[in-house]
C-alpha positions in Angstrom: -40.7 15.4 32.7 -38.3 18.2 32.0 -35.2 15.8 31.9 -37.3 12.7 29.8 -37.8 15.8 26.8 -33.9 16.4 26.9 -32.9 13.5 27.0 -35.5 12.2 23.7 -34.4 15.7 21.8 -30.7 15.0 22.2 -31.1 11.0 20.9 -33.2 12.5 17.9 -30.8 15.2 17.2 -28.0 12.9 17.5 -29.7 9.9 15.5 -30.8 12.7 12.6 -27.5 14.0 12.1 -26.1 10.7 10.4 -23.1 11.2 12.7 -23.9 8.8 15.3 -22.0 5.0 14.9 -22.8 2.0 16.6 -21.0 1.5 20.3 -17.8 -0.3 19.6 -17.5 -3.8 21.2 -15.6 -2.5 24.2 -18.2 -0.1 25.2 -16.3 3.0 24.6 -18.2 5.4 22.8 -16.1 7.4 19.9 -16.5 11.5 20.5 -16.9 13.0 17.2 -14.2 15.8 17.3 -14.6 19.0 15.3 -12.9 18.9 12.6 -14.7 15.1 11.6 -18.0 16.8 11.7 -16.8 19.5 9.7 -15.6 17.1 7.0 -18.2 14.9 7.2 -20.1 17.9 6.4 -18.0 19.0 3.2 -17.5 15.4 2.1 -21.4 15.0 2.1 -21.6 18.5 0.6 -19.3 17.2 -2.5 -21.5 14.5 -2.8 -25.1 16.7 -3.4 -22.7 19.2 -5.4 -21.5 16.4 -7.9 -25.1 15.9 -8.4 -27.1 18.7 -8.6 -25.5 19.4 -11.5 -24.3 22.6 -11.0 -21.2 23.5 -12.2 -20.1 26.9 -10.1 -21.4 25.4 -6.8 -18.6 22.2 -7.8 -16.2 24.7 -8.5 -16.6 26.4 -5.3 -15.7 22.8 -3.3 -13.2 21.2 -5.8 -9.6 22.4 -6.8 -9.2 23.0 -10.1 -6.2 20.7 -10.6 -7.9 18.2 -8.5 -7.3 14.9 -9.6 -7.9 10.9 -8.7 -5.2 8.4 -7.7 -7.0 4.9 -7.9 -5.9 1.8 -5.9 -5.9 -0.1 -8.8 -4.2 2.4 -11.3 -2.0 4.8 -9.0 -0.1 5.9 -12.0 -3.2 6.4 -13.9 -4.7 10.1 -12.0 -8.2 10.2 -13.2 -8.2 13.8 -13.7 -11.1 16.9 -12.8 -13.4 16.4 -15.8 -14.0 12.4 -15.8 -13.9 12.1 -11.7 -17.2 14.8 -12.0 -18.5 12.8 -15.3 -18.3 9.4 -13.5 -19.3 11.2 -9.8 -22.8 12.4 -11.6 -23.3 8.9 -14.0 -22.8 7.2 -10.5 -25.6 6.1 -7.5 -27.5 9.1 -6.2 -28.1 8.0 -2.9 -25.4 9.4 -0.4 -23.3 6.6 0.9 -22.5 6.4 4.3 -18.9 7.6 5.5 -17.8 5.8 8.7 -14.6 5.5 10.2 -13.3 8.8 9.6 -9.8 10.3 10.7 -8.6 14.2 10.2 -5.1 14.8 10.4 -4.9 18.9 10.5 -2.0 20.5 8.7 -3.1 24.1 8.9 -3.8 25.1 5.3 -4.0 21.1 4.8 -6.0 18.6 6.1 -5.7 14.8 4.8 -8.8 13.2 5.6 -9.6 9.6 5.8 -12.9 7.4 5.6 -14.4 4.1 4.6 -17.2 5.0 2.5 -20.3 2.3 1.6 -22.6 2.7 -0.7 -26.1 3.2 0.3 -27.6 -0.4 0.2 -24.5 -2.2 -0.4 -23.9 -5.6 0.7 -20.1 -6.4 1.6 -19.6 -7.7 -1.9 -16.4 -7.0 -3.6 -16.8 -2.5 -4.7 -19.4 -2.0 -2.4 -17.0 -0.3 -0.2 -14.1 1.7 -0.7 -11.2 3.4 1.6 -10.8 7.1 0.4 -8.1 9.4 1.4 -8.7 13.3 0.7 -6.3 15.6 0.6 -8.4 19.1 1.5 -6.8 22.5 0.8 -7.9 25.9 3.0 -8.7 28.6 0.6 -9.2 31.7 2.8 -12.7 30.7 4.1 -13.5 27.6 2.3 -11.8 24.5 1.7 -11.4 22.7 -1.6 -10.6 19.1 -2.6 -7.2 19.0 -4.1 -6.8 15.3 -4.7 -8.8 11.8 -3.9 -7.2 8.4 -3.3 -9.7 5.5 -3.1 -9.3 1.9 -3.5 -11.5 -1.4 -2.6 -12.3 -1.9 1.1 -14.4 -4.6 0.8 -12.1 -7.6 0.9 -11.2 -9.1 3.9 -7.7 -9.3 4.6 -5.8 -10.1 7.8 -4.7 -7.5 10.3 -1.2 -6.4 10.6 0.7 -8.0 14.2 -0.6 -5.8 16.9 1.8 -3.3 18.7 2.4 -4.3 22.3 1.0 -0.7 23.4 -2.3 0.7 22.4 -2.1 3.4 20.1 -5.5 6.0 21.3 -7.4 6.2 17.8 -8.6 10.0 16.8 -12.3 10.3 15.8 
């Protein structure tokens, strides 16, 4: 009885925190490291920030230089002001980050994701791949630049490498 509680708390803890992703088709099941749950976290965080409206709790998470490299206009940064004007004009509901990858640079941390929009069909702008560059301010960390372009086109895989390369989740 003991062990049938534990086991149905852990699959509704696991299943509440939005964290959990479908098996892959090999069976293996990803491990959510550390410092992706800890992004996920801050990248969600941004997200109810840009919304809420409130300007000191979006200063406290984003750099004040921060700026927005596009896909389709790299040489075009969209800078602090118009990222947070389009941010709050845009969806509400939080879209779902999958596929995430932290590379860990001390006082850096370059974080990548495929982000969805909640609801989206695979049309073309319904999902987008988003690169953040994250900068360590004693405590806290702050968004110092965003990459993004479309993900939602289907485009064929670069030639395999001979040897597998072990993916960090």
């Amino acid at each position: 009885m003991k062990l049938r509680f534990v086991v149905v708390a852990f699959a509704a803890c696991t299943s509440a925190s939005g964290l959990a992703q479908p098996a892959p088709a090999s069976g293996r099941i990803p491990t959510v490291t550390r410092l992706v749950k800890l992004f996920t976290g801050l990248e969600r965080d941004l997200v109810a920030r840009t919304h809420a409206k409130d300007a000191a709790a979006l200063d406290a998470i984003l750099d004040p230089a921060f700026e927005l490299r596009a896909g389709n206009a790299p040489g075009t940064p969209v800078p602090r002001d118009a990222w947070i004007r389009d941010a709050r004009a845009a969806q509400r509901a939080s879209p779902l980050i999958e596929q995430m990858a932290v590379h860990d640079f001390g006082d850096i941390a370059i974080v990548s994701f495929r982000e969805t929009a909640a609801g989206a069909s695979t049309r073309r702008g319904s999902a987008r791949f988003v690169v953040d560059c994250w900068k360590r301010e004693g405590d806290a960390w702050k968004l110092a630049v965003r990459y993004a372009g479309d993900a939602s086109l289907q485009s064929t895989p670069a030639a395999r490498s001979p040897r597998t390369i072990d993916k960090r989740y």
